[in-house]
C-alpha positions in Angstrom: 1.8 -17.7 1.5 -1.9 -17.7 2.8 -1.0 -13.9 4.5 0.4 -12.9 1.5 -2.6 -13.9 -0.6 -5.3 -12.4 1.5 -3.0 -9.6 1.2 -3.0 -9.1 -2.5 -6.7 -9.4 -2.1 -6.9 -6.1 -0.4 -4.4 -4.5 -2.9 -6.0 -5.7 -6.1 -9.3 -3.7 -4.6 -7.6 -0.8 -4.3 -7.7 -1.0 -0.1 -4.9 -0.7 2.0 -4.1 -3.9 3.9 -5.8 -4.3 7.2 -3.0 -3.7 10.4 -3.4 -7.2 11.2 -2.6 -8.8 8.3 0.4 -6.3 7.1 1.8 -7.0 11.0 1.6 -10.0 10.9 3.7 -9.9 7.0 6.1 -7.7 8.3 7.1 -8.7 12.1 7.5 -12.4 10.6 9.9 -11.3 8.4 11.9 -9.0 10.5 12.5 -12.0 13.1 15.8 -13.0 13.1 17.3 -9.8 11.7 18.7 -8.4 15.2 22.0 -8.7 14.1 21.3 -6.8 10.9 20.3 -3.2 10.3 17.3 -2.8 8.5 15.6 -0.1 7.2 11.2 -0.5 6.4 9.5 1.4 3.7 6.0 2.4 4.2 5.5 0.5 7.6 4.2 0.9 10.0 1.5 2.9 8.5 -1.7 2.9 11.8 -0.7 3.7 15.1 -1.5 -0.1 15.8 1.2 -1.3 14.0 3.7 1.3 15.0 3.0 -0.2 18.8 3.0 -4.0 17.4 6.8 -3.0 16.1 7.9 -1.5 19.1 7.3 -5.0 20.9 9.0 -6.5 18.5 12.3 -4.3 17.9 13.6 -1.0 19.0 13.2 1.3 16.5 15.7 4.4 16.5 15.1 6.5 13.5 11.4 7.1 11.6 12.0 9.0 8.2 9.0 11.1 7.2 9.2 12.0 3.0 7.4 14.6 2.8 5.9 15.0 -0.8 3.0 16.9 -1.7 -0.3 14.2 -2.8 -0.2 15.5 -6.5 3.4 14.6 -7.0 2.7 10.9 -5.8 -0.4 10.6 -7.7 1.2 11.6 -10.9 3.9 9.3 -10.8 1.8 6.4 -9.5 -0.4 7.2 -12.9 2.5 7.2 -14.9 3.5 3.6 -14.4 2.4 0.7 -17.1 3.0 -2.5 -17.1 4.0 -5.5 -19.7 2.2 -8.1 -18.2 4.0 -11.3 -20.0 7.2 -10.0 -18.1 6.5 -8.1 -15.4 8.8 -4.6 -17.4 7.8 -2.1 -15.9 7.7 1.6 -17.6 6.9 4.8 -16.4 5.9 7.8 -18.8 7.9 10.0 -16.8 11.1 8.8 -15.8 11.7 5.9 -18.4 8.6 5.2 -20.6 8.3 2.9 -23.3 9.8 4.3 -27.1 6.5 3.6 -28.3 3.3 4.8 -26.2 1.7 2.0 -24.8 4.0 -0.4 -26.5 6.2 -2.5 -24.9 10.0 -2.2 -25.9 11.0 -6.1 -26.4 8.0 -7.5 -27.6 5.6 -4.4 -29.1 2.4 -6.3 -27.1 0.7 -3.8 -25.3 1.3 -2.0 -21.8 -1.4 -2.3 -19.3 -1.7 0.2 -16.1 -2.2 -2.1 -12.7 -5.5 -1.5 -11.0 -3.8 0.0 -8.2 -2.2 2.3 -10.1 -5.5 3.8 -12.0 -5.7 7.4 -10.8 -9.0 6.8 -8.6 -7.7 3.7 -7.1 -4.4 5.8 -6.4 -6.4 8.9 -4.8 -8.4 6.7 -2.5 -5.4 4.6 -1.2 -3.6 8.4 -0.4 -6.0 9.8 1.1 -7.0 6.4 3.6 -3.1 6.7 3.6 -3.1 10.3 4.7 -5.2 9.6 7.3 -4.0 6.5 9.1 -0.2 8.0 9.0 -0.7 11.4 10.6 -1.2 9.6 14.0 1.7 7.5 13.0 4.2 10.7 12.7 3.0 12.1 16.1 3.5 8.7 17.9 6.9 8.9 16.6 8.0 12.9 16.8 6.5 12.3 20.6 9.4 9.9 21.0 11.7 12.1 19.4 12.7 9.4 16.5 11.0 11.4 13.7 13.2 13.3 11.0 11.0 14.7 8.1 12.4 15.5 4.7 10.0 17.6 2.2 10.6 18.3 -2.0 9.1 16.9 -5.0 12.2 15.8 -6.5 14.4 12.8 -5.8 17.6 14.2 -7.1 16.8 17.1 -4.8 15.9 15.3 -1.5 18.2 11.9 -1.8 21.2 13.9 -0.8 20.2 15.1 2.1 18.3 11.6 3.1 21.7 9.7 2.5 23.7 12.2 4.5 21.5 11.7 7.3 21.5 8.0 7.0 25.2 8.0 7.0 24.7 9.6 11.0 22.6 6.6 11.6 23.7 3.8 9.7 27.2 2.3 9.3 28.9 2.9 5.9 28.8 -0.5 4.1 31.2 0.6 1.3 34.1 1.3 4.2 33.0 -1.8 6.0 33.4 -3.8 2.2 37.0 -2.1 1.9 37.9 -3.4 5.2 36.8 -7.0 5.2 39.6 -9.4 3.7 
Protein backbone atom coordinates (compact mmCIF):
# COMPACT_ATOMS: atom_id res chain seq x y z
CA UNK A 1 0.00 0.00 0.00
CA UNK A 2 1.10 3.83 -0.40
CA UNK A 3 1.26 3.83 3.87
CA UNK A 4 3.08 0.89 3.78
CA UNK A 5 5.67 2.19 1.38
CA UNK A 6 6.35 5.47 2.90
CA UNK A 7 6.61 3.26 5.82
CA UNK A 8 9.45 1.09 4.70
CA UNK A 9 11.06 4.36 3.74
CA UNK A 10 11.51 5.30 7.31
CA UNK A 11 12.64 1.70 8.20
CA UNK A 12 15.22 1.27 5.46
CA UNK A 13 16.86 4.64 7.10
CA UNK A 14 17.18 3.29 10.15
CA UNK A 15 14.18 5.77 11.69
CA UNK A 16 11.33 4.74 13.50
CA UNK A 17 8.03 5.38 11.67
CA UNK A 18 6.46 8.74 12.29
CA UNK A 19 3.00 8.34 14.79
CA UNK A 20 0.99 9.26 11.98
CA UNK A 21 1.89 6.99 9.55
CA UNK A 22 2.24 3.76 11.97
CA UNK A 23 -1.53 4.94 13.28
CA UNK A 24 -2.79 5.18 10.52
CA UNK A 25 -1.15 1.19 9.50
CA UNK A 26 -2.28 -0.07 12.61
CA UNK A 27 -5.95 1.36 13.54
CA UNK A 28 -6.90 0.37 9.70
CA UNK A 29 -6.09 -2.95 10.36
CA UNK A 30 -7.56 -3.46 13.78
CA UNK A 31 -11.14 -2.25 12.33
CA UNK A 32 -13.39 -4.84 12.19
CA UNK A 33 -11.65 -7.04 14.80
CA UNK A 34 -14.11 -6.24 17.80
CA UNK A 35 -15.29 -9.55 17.91
CA UNK A 36 -11.79 -10.96 17.97
CA UNK A 37 -9.11 -10.66 20.72
CA UNK A 38 -6.07 -9.36 19.57
CA UNK A 39 -3.01 -8.82 21.02
CA UNK A 40 -0.26 -5.73 19.29
CA UNK A 41 3.44 -6.00 19.48
CA UNK A 42 5.40 -2.98 19.73
CA UNK A 43 2.46 -0.48 19.27
CA UNK A 44 1.65 1.91 20.36
CA UNK A 45 5.11 3.15 20.85
CA UNK A 46 4.49 7.64 21.50
CA UNK A 47 2.07 8.76 23.84
CA UNK A 48 0.11 10.01 20.56
CA UNK A 49 -0.59 6.87 19.40
CA UNK A 50 -1.42 5.26 22.67
CA UNK A 51 -4.41 8.14 22.80
CA UNK A 52 -5.21 7.46 18.88
CA UNK A 53 -5.91 3.61 20.09
CA UNK A 54 -7.89 4.37 22.98
CA UNK A 55 -10.43 6.16 20.49
CA UNK A 56 -10.39 3.41 18.51
CA UNK A 57 -10.66 0.30 21.01
CA UNK A 58 -10.53 -0.34 24.70
CA UNK A 59 -7.53 -1.57 25.53
CA UNK A 60 -7.40 -3.83 28.91
CA UNK A 61 -3.98 -5.23 29.29
CA UNK A 62 -0.36 -3.35 28.22
CA UNK A 63 2.53 -5.93 28.59
CA UNK A 64 5.92 -4.18 29.26
CA UNK A 65 9.10 -6.84 28.45
CA UNK A 66 11.46 -5.61 30.14
CA UNK A 67 15.00 -6.52 28.63
CA UNK A 68 18.11 -4.84 29.25
CA UNK A 69 19.33 -2.69 25.65
CA UNK A 70 22.51 -4.93 25.25
CA UNK A 71 20.43 -8.12 25.09
CA UNK A 72 18.24 -6.58 22.24
CA UNK A 73 21.04 -5.18 20.41
CA UNK A 74 22.94 -8.41 20.36
CA UNK A 75 20.37 -10.43 19.03
CA UNK A 76 19.19 -7.82 16.54
CA UNK A 77 23.09 -7.98 15.23
CA UNK A 78 22.98 -11.51 15.14
CA UNK A 79 20.33 -11.80 12.41
CA UNK A 80 21.44 -12.34 8.47
CA UNK A 81 19.59 -12.68 5.77
CA UNK A 82 19.46 -14.79 2.36
CA UNK A 83 18.11 -12.28 0.22
CA UNK A 84 16.87 -14.61 -2.84
CA UNK A 85 14.49 -16.24 -0.20
CA UNK A 86 13.89 -14.18 2.39
CA UNK A 87 15.71 -17.41 5.25
CA UNK A 88 16.36 -15.87 7.85
CA UNK A 89 19.38 -16.98 10.29
CA UNK A 90 20.51 -15.81 13.47
CA UNK A 91 24.13 -16.59 14.87
CA UNK A 92 22.75 -17.18 18.04
CA UNK A 93 19.74 -19.10 18.16
CA UNK A 94 19.79 -20.95 14.66
CA UNK A 95 22.69 -19.72 12.40
CA UNK A 96 23.63 -20.89 9.19
CA UNK A 97 26.12 -24.35 9.20
CA UNK A 98 28.40 -22.32 7.29
CA UNK A 99 29.22 -18.65 8.54
CA UNK A 100 27.80 -16.37 6.28
CA UNK A 101 26.60 -19.04 3.99
CA UNK A 102 23.28 -19.80 3.31
CA UNK A 103 22.13 -23.47 4.08
CA UNK A 104 20.10 -24.32 0.67
CA UNK A 105 21.80 -22.54 -1.76
CA UNK A 106 25.73 -21.64 -0.25
CA UNK A 107 25.09 -17.84 -1.83
CA UNK A 108 25.85 -15.50 0.69
CA UNK A 109 24.04 -14.02 3.86
CA UNK A 110 23.62 -10.40 4.02
CA UNK A 111 22.66 -8.43 7.54
CA UNK A 112 19.49 -5.92 6.77
CA UNK A 113 20.41 -2.26 7.22
CA UNK A 114 18.19 -2.09 10.14
CA UNK A 115 19.77 -4.67 11.70
CA UNK A 116 23.58 -3.17 11.44
CA UNK A 117 24.56 -2.53 15.09
CA UNK A 118 24.46 1.53 14.66
CA UNK A 119 21.25 1.46 12.96
CA UNK A 120 20.05 -0.93 15.82
CA UNK A 121 21.42 1.49 18.69
CA UNK A 122 19.81 4.53 17.27
CA UNK A 123 16.36 3.03 16.71
CA UNK A 124 16.67 1.76 20.78
CA UNK A 125 17.54 4.54 22.09
CA UNK A 126 14.67 6.98 19.90
CA UNK A 127 12.74 3.80 21.07
CA UNK A 128 13.70 4.23 24.69
CA UNK A 129 12.69 7.53 24.61
CA UNK A 130 9.33 7.73 22.93
CA UNK A 131 8.07 4.45 25.13
CA UNK A 132 8.84 5.66 28.69
CA UNK A 133 5.91 8.13 28.37
CA UNK A 134 4.00 5.33 26.84
CA UNK A 135 4.45 2.96 30.08
CA UNK A 136 3.34 5.81 32.50
CA UNK A 137 0.14 6.64 30.34
CA UNK A 138 -0.64 3.12 30.82
CA UNK A 139 0.57 2.07 34.62
CA UNK A 140 -1.62 5.58 35.37
CA UNK A 141 -4.56 3.63 34.12
CA UNK A 142 -3.62 0.64 35.87
CA UNK A 143 -3.43 -1.68 32.57
CA UNK A 144 0.38 -2.05 32.79
CA UNK A 145 2.07 -5.53 33.83
CA UNK A 146 5.90 -5.43 33.31
CA UNK A 147 7.84 -8.65 32.93
CA UNK A 148 11.98 -8.26 33.17
CA UNK A 149 14.89 -11.23 32.18
CA UNK A 150 17.06 -11.68 29.33
CA UNK A 151 15.98 -14.97 28.49
CA UNK A 152 12.86 -16.22 26.69
CA UNK A 153 12.74 -19.66 28.04
CA UNK A 154 12.91 -17.83 31.44
CA UNK A 155 10.29 -15.07 31.02
CA UNK A 156 7.61 -16.89 28.44
CA UNK A 157 6.25 -18.89 31.32
CA UNK A 158 5.34 -16.41 33.29
CA UNK A 159 4.06 -14.12 30.20
CA UNK A 160 1.66 -17.14 29.15
CA UNK A 161 0.41 -17.75 32.56
CA UNK A 162 -0.54 -14.27 32.81
CA UNK A 163 -2.19 -14.25 29.43
CA UNK A 164 -4.18 -17.24 30.30
CA UNK A 165 -5.86 -14.62 33.23
CA UNK A 166 -6.58 -12.36 30.37
CA UNK A 167 -7.16 -14.22 27.42
CA UNK A 168 -9.52 -17.17 26.79
CA UNK A 169 -7.79 -20.61 26.28
CA UNK A 170 -8.06 -21.32 22.51
CA UNK A 171 -6.89 -25.00 22.90
CA UNK A 172 -10.16 -25.69 25.38
CA UNK A 173 -12.26 -23.58 23.11
CA UNK A 174 -10.80 -26.02 19.97
CA UNK A 175 -11.70 -29.23 22.16
CA UNK A 176 -15.11 -27.94 22.57
CA UNK A 177 -16.26 -26.83 19.13
CA UNK A 178 -17.79 -29.80 17.11
Amino acid sequence: TEVGILAKSYIDQGRLIPDDVMTRMVLSELKGLERYDWLLDGFPRTVAQAEALDKQCQIDTVIDLDVPFETIKYRLTARWIHPASGRVYNLEFSPPKVLGTDDITGEPLVQRDDDKPETVTRRLQAYDAQTKPVLEYYRAKGLLKSFSGTETNKIWPHIYAFLQTKLPDVSQKDAAAP
